[in-house]
N, C-alpha and C positions, 0 to 999 in steps of 0.2 A: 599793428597794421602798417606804419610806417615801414618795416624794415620789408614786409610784401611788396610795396608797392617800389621798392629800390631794386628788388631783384627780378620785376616785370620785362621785359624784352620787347625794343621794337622790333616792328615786321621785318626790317632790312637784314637785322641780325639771325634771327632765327635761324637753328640747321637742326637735321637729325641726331634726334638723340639725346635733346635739351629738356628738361623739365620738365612740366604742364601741371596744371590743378584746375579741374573742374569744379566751377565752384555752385553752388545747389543754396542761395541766401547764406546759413551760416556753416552749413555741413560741406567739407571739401574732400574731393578724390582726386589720387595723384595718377600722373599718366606721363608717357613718353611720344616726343616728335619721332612720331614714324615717316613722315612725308611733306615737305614742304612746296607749294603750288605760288606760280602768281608771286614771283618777287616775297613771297611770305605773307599774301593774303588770304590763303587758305592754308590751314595746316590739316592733317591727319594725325591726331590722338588715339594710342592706343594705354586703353588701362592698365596699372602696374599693379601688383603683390603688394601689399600694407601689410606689414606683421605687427601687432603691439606690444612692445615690449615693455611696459610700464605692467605693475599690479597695483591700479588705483578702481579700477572698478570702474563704475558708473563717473566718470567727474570731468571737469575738463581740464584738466593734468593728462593729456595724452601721450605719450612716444609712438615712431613706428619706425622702425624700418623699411625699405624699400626696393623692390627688387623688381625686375622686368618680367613680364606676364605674356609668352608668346600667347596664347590661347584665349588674350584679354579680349575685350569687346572694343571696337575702332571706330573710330566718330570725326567727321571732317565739320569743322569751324571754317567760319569767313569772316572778317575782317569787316566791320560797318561803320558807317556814317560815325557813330557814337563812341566811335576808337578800342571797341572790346567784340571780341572772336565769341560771336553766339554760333551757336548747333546752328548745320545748313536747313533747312526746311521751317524755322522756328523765326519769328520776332524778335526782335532786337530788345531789350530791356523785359520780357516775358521771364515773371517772377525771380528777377534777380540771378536767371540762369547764364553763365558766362563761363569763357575760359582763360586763367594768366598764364603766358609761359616766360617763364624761367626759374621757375621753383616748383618742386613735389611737396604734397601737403594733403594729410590725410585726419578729419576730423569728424567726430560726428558729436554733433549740438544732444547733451543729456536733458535738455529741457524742452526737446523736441515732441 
């Protein structure tokens, strides 16, 4: 977790084309800064390609690759009080849903 939270990005930095991971509690989806609003207090995420390149199965030993998704689904964050980018229309701290950008990262929790 440490090394996620080193490669998190403040708002000032932000540009197109920067990393993103939607994080969902422990399951993450990675995604690309399509649009940056508001000095970087809103961004526009769109979702990227995950391929898994590992043959572990079921485990959490994951790889993926990662590739850009015109055709992905786009989703605008804002920036709140509690210093982490929730989905616009949503609560802030609602089930641990949030977005970090400056890294892609693609997981799904086998104990789910």
């Amino acid at each position: 977790m440490v090394r996620l939270l080193q490669n998190i990005k403040k708002p000032e930095g932000i540009v197109v084309g920067d990393g993103a991971t939607k994080c969902y509690m422990s399951d993450r989806v990675p995604c690309t800064v399509v649009e940056v609003l508001s000095e970087g207090k809103t961004v526009i995420v769109q979702e990227d390609r995950a391929i898994r390149t590992d043959r572990n199965g079921i485990s959490e030993d994951q790889t993926y690759v990662y590739t850009p998704c015109p055709a992905g689904i786009k989703e605008k964050y804002t920036l709140r009080k509690n210093g982490r980018y929730i989905l616009m229309g949503t609560k802030a701290g609602q089930a641990g849903h949030h977005l970090e950008v400056g890294y892609r990262e693609k997981y799904f929790d086998p104990h789910c």
